[in-house]
Every structure is written in C-alpha cells, then in structure tokens.
C-alpha positions in Angstrom: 0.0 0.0 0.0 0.7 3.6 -0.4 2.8 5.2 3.0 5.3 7.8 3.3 6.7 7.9 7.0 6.5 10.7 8.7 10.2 11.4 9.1 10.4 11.1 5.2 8.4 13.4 4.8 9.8 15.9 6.7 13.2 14.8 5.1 11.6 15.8 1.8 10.6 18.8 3.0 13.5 20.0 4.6 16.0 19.4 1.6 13.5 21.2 -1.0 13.4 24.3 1.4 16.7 24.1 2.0 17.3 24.0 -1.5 15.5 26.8 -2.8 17.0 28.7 0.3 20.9 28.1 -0.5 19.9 29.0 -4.4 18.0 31.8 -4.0 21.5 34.1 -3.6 22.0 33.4 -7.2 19.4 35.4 -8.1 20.9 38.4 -6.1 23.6 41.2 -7.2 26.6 41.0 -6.2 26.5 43.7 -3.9 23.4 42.3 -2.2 25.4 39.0 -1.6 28.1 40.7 0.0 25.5 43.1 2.3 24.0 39.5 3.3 27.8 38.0 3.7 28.8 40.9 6.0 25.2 41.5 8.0 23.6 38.4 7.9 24.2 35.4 10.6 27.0 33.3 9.1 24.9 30.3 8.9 22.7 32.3 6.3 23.4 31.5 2.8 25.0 34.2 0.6 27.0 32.7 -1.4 26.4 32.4 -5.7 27.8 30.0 -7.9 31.2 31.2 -9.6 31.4 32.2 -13.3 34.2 30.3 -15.0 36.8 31.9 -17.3 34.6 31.4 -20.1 31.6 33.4 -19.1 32.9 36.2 -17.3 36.0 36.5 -19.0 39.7 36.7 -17.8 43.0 35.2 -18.8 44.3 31.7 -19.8 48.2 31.4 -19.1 50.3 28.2 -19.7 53.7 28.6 -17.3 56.5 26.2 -17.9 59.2 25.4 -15.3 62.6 25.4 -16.4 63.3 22.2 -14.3 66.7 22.0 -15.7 67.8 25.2 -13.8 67.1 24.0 -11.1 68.8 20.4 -11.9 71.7 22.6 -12.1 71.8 24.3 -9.1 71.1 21.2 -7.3 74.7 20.2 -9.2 76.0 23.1 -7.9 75.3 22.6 -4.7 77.1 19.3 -4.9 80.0 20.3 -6.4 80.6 23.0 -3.3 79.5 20.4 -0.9 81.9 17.5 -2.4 84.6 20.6 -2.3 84.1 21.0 1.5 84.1 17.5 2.3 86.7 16.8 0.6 88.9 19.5 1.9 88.2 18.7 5.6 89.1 15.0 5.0 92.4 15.6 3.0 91.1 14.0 -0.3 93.4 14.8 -3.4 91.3 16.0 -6.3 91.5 17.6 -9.2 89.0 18.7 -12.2 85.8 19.1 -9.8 82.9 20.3 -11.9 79.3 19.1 -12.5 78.8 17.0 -15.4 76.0 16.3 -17.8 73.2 15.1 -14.3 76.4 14.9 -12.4 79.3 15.9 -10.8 82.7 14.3 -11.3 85.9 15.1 -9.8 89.7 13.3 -10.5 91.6 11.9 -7.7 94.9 12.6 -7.3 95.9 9.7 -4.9 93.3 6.8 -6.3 94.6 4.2 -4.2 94.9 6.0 -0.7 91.8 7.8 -1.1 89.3 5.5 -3.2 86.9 4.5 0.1 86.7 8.3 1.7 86.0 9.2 -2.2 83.1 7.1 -2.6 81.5 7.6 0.8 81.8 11.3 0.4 80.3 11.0 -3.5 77.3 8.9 -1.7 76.6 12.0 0.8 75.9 14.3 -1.8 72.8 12.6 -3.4 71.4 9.5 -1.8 69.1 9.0 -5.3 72.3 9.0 -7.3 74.2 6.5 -9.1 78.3 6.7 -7.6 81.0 4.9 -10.4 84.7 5.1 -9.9 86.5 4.1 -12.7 90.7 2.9 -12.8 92.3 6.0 -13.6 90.6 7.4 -9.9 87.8 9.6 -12.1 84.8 9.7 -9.7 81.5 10.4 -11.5 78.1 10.9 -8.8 75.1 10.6 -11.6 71.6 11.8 -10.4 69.3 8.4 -11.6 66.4 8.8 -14.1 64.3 8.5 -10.1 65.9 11.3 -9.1 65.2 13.5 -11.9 61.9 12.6 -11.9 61.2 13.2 -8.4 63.2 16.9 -8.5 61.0 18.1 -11.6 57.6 16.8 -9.5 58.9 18.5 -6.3 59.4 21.1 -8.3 56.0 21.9 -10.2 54.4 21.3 -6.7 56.2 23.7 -5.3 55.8 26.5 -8.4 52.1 25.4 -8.1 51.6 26.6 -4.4 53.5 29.8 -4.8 51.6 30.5 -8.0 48.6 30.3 -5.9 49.9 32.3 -3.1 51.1 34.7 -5.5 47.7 35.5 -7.2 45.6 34.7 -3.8 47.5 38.0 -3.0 46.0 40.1 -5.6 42.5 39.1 -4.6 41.9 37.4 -7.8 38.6 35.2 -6.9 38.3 31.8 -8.0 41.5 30.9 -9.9 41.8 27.7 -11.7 45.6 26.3 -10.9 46.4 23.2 -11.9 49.6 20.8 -13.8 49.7 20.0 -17.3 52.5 17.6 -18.3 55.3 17.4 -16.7 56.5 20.7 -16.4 53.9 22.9 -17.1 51.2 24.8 -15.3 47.6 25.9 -16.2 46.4 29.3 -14.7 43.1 30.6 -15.1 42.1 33.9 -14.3 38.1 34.7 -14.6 37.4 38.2 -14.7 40.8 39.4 -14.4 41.3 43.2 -15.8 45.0 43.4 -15.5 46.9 40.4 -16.7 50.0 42.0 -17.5 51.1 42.7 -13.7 49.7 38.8 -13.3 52.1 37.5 -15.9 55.2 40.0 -14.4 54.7 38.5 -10.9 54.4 34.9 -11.9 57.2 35.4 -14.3 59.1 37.0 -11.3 61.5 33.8 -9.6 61.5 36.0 -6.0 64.6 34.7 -5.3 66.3 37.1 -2.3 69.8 36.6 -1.1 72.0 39.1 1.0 76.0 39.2 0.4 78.6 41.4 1.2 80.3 43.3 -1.6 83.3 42.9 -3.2 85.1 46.4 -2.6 88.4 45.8 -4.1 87.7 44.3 -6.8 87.2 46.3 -10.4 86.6 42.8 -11.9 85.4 40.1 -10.6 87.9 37.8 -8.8 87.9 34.2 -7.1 84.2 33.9 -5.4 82.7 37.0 -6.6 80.3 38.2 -9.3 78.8 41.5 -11.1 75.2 42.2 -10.9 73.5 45.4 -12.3 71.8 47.4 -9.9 68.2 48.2 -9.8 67.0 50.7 -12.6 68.1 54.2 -10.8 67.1 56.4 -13.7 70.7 56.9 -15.4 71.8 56.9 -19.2 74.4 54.8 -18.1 73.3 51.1 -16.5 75.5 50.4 -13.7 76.6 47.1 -11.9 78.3 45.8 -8.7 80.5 42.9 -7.6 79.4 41.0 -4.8 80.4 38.1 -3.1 79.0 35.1 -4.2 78.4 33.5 -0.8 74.6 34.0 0.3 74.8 35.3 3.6 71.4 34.9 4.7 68.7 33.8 2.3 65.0 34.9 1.4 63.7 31.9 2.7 64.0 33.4 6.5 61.2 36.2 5.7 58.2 36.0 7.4 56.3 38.9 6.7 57.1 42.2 4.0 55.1 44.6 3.5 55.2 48.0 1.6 55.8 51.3 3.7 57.1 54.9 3.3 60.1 55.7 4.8 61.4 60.0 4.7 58.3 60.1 1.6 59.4 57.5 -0.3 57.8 54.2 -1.0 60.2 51.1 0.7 59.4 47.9 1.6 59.9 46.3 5.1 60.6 42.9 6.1 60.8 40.7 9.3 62.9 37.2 9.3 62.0 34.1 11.6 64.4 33.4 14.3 67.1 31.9 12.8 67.1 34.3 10.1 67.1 37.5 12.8 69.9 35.9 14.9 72.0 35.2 11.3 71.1 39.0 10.5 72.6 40.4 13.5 75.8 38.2 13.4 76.4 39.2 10.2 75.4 42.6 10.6 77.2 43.1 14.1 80.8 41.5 12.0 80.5 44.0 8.6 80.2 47.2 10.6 81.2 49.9 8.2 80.9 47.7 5.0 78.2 47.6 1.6 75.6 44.5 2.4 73.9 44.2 -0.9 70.2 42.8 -1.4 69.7 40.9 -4.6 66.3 39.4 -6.1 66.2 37.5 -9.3 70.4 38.5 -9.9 69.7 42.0 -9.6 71.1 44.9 -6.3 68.1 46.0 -5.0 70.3 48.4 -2.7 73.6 48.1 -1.3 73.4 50.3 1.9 76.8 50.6 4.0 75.9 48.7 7.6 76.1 51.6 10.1 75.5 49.5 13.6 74.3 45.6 14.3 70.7 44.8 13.3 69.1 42.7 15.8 65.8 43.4 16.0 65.4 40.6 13.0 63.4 43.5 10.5 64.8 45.9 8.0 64.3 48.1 5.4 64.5 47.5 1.5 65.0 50.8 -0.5 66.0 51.2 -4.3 64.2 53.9 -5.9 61.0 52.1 -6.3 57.8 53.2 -7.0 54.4 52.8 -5.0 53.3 49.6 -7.3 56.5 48.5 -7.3 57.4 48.7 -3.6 53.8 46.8 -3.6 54.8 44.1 -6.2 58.1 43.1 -4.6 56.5 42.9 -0.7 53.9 40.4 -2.4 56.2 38.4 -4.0 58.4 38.6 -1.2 55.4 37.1 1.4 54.1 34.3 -1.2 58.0 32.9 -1.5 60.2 32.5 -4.1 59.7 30.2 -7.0 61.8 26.9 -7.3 62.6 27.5 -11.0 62.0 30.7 -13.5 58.6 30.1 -15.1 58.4 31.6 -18.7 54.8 32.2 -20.2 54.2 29.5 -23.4 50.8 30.5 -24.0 47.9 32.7 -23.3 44.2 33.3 -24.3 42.3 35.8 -23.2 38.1 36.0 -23.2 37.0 39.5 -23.1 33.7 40.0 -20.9 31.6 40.2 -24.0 32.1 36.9 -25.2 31.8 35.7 -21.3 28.3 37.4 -21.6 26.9 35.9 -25.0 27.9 32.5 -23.7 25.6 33.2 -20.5 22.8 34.6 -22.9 23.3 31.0 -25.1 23.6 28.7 -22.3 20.5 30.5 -20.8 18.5 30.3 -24.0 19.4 26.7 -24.4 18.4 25.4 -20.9 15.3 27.1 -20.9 14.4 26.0 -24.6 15.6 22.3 -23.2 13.1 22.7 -19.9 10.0 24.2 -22.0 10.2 21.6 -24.4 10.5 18.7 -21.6 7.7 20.4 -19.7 5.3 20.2 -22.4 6.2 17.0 -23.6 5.5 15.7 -20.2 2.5 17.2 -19.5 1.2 16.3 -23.1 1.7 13.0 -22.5 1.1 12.0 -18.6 -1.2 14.9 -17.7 -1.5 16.1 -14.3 0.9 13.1 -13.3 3.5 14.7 -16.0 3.0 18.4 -14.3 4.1 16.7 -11.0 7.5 15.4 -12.9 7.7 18.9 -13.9 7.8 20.4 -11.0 10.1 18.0 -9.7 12.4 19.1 -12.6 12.2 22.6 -11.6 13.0 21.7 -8.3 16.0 19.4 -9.3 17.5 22.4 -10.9 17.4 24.4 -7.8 19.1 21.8 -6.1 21.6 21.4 -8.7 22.5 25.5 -8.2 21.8 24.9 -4.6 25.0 22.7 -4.2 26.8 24.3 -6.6 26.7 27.6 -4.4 27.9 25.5 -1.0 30.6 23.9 -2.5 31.6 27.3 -4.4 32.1 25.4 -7.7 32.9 27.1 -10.9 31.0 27.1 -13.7 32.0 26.8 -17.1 30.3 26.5 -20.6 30.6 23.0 -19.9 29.2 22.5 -16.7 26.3 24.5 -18.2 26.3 21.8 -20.9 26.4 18.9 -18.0 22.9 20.5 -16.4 20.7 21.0 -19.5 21.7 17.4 -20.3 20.3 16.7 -16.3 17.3 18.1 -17.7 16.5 15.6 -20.1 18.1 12.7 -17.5 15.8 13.8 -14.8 12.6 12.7 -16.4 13.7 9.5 -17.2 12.9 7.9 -14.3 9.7 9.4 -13.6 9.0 8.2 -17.5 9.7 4.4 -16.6 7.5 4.5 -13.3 4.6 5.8 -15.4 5.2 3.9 -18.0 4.9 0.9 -15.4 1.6 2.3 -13.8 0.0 2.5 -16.9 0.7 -1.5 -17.6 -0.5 -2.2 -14.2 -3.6 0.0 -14.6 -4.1 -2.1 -18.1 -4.1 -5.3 -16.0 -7.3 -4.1 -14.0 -5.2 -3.0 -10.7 -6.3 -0.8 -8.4 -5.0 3.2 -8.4 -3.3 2.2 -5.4 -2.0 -1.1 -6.2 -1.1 0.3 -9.8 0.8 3.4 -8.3 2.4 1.5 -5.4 3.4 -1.6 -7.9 5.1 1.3 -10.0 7.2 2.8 -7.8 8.8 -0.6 -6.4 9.3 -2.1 -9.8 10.7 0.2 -11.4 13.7 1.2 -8.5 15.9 -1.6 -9.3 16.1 0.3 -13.2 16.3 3.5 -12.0 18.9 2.9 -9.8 21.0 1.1 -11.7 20.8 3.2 -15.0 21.7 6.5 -13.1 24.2 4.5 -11.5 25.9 3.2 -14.7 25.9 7.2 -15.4 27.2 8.7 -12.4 30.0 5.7 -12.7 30.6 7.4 -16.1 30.6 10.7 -14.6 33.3 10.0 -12.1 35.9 8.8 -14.5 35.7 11.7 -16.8 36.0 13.7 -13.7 39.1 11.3 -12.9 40.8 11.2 -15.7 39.7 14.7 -17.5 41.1 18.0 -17.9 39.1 21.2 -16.3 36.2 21.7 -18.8 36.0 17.8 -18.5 35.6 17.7 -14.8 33.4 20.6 -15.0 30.9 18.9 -16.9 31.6 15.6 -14.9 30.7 17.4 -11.4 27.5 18.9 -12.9 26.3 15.9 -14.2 27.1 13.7 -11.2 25.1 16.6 -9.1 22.3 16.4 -11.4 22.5 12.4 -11.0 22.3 12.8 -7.5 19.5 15.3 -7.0 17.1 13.8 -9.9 17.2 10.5 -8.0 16.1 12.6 -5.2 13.4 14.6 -7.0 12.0 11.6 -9.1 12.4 8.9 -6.5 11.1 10.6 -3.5 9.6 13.8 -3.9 7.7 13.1 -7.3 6.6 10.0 -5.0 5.1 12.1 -2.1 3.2 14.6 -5.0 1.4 11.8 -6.4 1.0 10.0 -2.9 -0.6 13.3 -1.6 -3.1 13.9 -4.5 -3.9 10.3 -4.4 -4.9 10.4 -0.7 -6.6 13.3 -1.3 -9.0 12.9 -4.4 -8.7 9.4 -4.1 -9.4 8.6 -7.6 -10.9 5.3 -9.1 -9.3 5.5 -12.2 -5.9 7.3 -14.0 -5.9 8.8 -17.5 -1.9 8.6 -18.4 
C-alpha cells in the first residue's frame, strides 16, 4: 500500500526548502550578496555560484618550469659540498665540476683515497648513481628517479607559490592546476589586469643578502657583477658581490610595503634563525656595503652603520608605490623553485563571457519548456508533478553548486541541460509501469504502489551506470571535462532525489486526497 513515513516526509521537506534557500542568492547582485555576507548570521546563505573563465571572461596562461635550472643548481650545490668535504678529509682532487646530471671530480691519490671518495660521492645525493673508474675519475650521476622526483617536487612547489602569488592580488576563484610534466595551467576569470599577473608569476623572487666585493674592479675568485636596480641613469650600472649567500629569502616571514622620509620602501621581518643570522652578520661587517639581490639583480647596497638585531629591516631602491607593492607580495608568497616563462595565453573579453551566459540560458530554458510540455502532453496532471520535480532538481543542482563554491564553465552548463532531459527519465519508466498495471485491472493504489517498487531496481541502476561514467571523466579529465563531470554527477544525484522521492510524495498526496478510481496517463 501507499505510505510515506512521517520522518520522510519531513526529510523531503526540509531538503527542498533548504534548497530553494541556499539558491536563492544566485538570483541576487553581487553587492546584495556581499551586504548579506557581512550583516547576515553566518549560517545564512549568501553565497552564488562562480562564473568560470569562459563566461565572465579573464585570462588563460600556460607557465612552464625550467626544471633543468634547477637540476643545475642542485649540481651546484654538490660540487661545493663535495669541495668542503673533501677539503676537511684531505682527499686529493683535481677537475671538480658538474657534469651532464652529475658531478665528477679526479683523484689525485686513487689508491689512498678510493673509500673516503666514494662515501663522500654517496653523501651528496642519496638517489644518485656513484662509479669510480681505474684511472681514480669519480662520476656521482643523479638516476632517471631522481630526476623525476626533482622536476615533480618542483612543479608542486611553483604550483603553491603561484597560488599564493595571485591569492594576494585578490583574484577570486582561480583555476591552478599541472599539465604535463612541467607545465602549469592558470586561469584567471574576470581578471582586468593580466600583465602585472604575468610579471609577478614570471618573477622567480629569489632574495639573497651578500657582502660586496670592494676591491675588486673585476670580478675575482668567489665573486660576481650584478646590475643594480634601474636608478634612472643613461648609463646602467653594476656591482660585484660576493658570491656567498649570507642569509637567504627563505627566513622572511612577513614584508610589507611602507614609506620611509616620503618614499615608497618595503619592510621585512625574518623568523628566528634568520634575525639571529642578520645580527651576526650585521654586528661583524660594521662599516661595510651589504647588498640585497632578487632575481640577480642589487636592489640596494646600503653601508651597515650598527648591528641589526631586532630581526626586521628596510629595503629601498628607488622604487615606486606599485613596485614597492609588487616586490612585498612576492616577497610574502616565497620564491619560485625554477624561473617560469609564459608559453601561452588566451584571453576572453567579458563580451564573449556574456553571449555564452545569454546561449547557455537560451538553451536550458528551450531544453526545460520543451520537456515540460512533452510531459504534461503526454502524462497529464501526473506529467505536471515530474515537472515540477524538474524545476526543483535544478534548484538543487544551483543549490549545491553555491555550497561547494564550484565554478561554472560553458561546460558544466552543458552537463545540467543534459540533467534536464536525464531527470525525467525515471519518472518516465514509473509511469510507463503504472500505466501497464492500470491495463491489468489493478487498483489506483495497487497500480501506483506496484510502479514505484518495480521500477527502483532500473532506475537505480541506470543513473548508477551514469554517475559511474561521470566519475571517471572527472578522474581522468582535464578542467572543462571535470566541470561537466561534477554537474552531471550533481544532477544524477539530486534527480534520483526529485523523481524517486519527492515526485513519490506529490502523487502520494493527490492520491490520498481525491482518491481517484481511475488514471488517464
């Protein structure tokens, strides 16, 4: 027989009102959502569904990693540690240099110094490959492992800053993901100034502090020139530091742009280890040049008047406000693994963004007039209740959209008007199944109750074959794919909801209520 518990009921109740509730901000402006976001309780809903790239417009920029600079400083860093090691052990060598994924070095005493070689050639690089041939050559080879493991650490890393860096700039909603194996999606919906996006993501924000080479008018053992920060002058002018890093960027905790005597500057603050190194160093070079460098480049080179121990600072090099802005960013998101060079980009002016709306628009409600009619055409007052049901699915649809703050994309819009036409599937094979048990002389009861029961099994396990599809495009697909994966899976979800059990309580209702003798479908 017929029954609805109470408790479902309610259930059904609660998730349409709840619904309706959680989508209704998508009908609001944008400055009415963020009136209700700052006034209203915090459990109120205020949040919209986002517009993707495509239909608000913004920027598409492909980055790719130069992971073999990075390779080669991490060969770099071998060669001076294999130096040190060696020199404190009393290893002859000769010919130290990194090789092609390697370092290799020449002993000078091959038999005396063979097993301190090779345990100091292990040290540097666990994931390396160690050969020592007769002659004493010594070759430390990063495997094909290792290589593959750098460049992954490496695109993780540039991924995070990335996000860091353009979290910073307030840009809502960006889409940051990997393509490949080096290369880096960025979408930007709605963005209006992508050139200062691509300068700060093209911007390593590498920061290192050395001491200057004073007596040098070329560069001699352990020192290098570097041009100075744009002062203004006809003539571009350099400086020769020392190449040891006294105390690196990676100590910063905070920077942020200020004014110091009228002009823009940007102050920092380092962590504890980086203020204790600051003073030390600080406190030892009284009276000498301490240059800043970022991305191979003097910021300033300011003579150290007294120790610095309060573990913050001052940067100043003629900058402007936007730039003293630009470089306190950068500074705060961290700096990039490996130089990132734009390959690509596509931009989608807010016009285009706009027509798409107007299409996908036009197209769902062409898609939910047509079903609407069809349905009621066909099942009568039975095929109204699948149509509200329909309507209702929608709402839920934008209704979890809006919680989870999805993005939607020309796609995604694609992935709900075909929800439309999936939706009334299943209230098609119920009817279709009352209308054979009405032909066998059942009862309106019997007929409606046998219906619903007899046709679950089908229901479930043809939405289910469907949302299984869903899930591996969303899997294995790109953006657009999983945006029109998640949509449909949502739409899945609630028209099982819609069609299964509130369609159900409807015809339950009207049935209890009129209680009918015969049905006209």
């Amino acid at each position: 027989m017929l029954h609805i518990e109470r408790w479902k009921v309610y259930f059904i109740l609660a998730v349409t009102a709840l619904g309706i509730l959680y989508a209704a901000p998508n009908l609001l402006s944008p400055s009415t959502r963020a009136f209700l976001a700052e006034h209203a309780p915090s459990w109120a809903p205020s949040s919209a569904v986002n517009l993707g790239l495509d239909l608000q417009g913004g920027s598409h920029i492909l980055l790719e990693a130069d992971t073999k600079a990075v390779i080669a400083d991490r060969l770099e860093s071998m060669v001076e540690a294999a130096r040190s090691e060696m020199r404190k052990q009393g290893v002859g060598y000769a010919d130290l240099g990194a090789a092609r994924d390697g370092v290799s070095f020449k002993l000078l005493r091959p038999d005396a110094d063979r097993d301190a070689a090779y345990k100091i050639a292990r040290g540097l690089e666990t994931r390396a490959d160690v050969d020592i041939g007769g002659d004493g050559r010594v070759t430390v080879t990063l495997n094909e492992t290792a290589l593959r493991e750098i460049a992954t650490q490496v695109i993780n890393q540039s991924i995070e800053i990335v996000r860091r860096r353009i979290d910073e700039t307030g840009t809502k909603e960006p889409i940051i993901q990997r393509q490949g194996a080096d290369r880096i999606v960025v979408q930007l919906p709605g963005i209006d100034d992508p050139e200062r996006i691509k300068a700060l993501l093209g911007k390593t924000a590498k920061m290192t502090f050395h001491l200057v080479d004073a007596d040098g008018a070329t560069p001699g053992p352990g020192s290098r020139r570097l041009p100075l920060h744009e002062t203004g002058d006809a003539v571009p002018q350099g400086i020769f530091i020392k190449n040891r890093v006294m105390i690196s960027g990676d100590m910063l905790t905070d920077s942020q742009p200020s004014f110091e005597q009228g002009a823009p500057v940007v102050s920092f603050r380092f962590n504890a280890v980086g203020a204790k190194r600051f003073c030390e160093v600080t406190r030892e070079n009284v009276g000498k040049p301490f240059a800043i460098v970022l991305d191979e480049e003097v910021i300033s080179a300011p003579v150290i008047r007294d120790a610095i121990c309060g573990g913050s600072g001052i940067i100043s090099g003629n900058f402007t406000v936007k730039e003293a802005h630009d470089l306190s960013l950068l500074l705060r998101a961290g700096a990039l693994p490996a130089p990132l060079k734009v390959v690509e980009e596509r931009s989608v002016g807010p016009t285009l963004g706009s027509d798409s709306i107007a299409a996908g628009k036009h197209a769902a409600l062409v898609a939910f007039v047509l079903v609407f009619v069809l349905m009621a055409m066909t099942y009568g007052l039975f095929g109204v209740f699948a149509d509200i049901a329909l309507f209702i699915n929608i709402v839920l649809i934008f209704a979890v959209l809006s919680i989870m703050q999805a993005t939607l994309t020309l796609p995604g819009i694609a992935g709900i008007i075909l929800t439309i036409g999936i939706a009334v599937d299943s209230n098609v094979l119920i009817y279709e199944r009352i209308r054979e048990e009405i032909r066998q002389g059942r009862t309106v009861i019997a007929a409606t109750d046998a219906g619903y029961k007899l046709a679950l099994h089908t229901i479930i396990d043809a939405n289910l074959t469907t949302l299984i599809v869903a899930l591996i495009l969303f899997s294995f697909g790109s953006g657009p794919i999983k945006g029109f994966a998640v949509a449909m899976s949502i739409g899945i979800v609630t028209s099982l909801f819609c069609s299964i059990m509130l369609t159900r309580l409807m015809v339950v209702t009207w049935i209890k209520k009129t209680k009918p003798s015969t049905l006209t479908l």
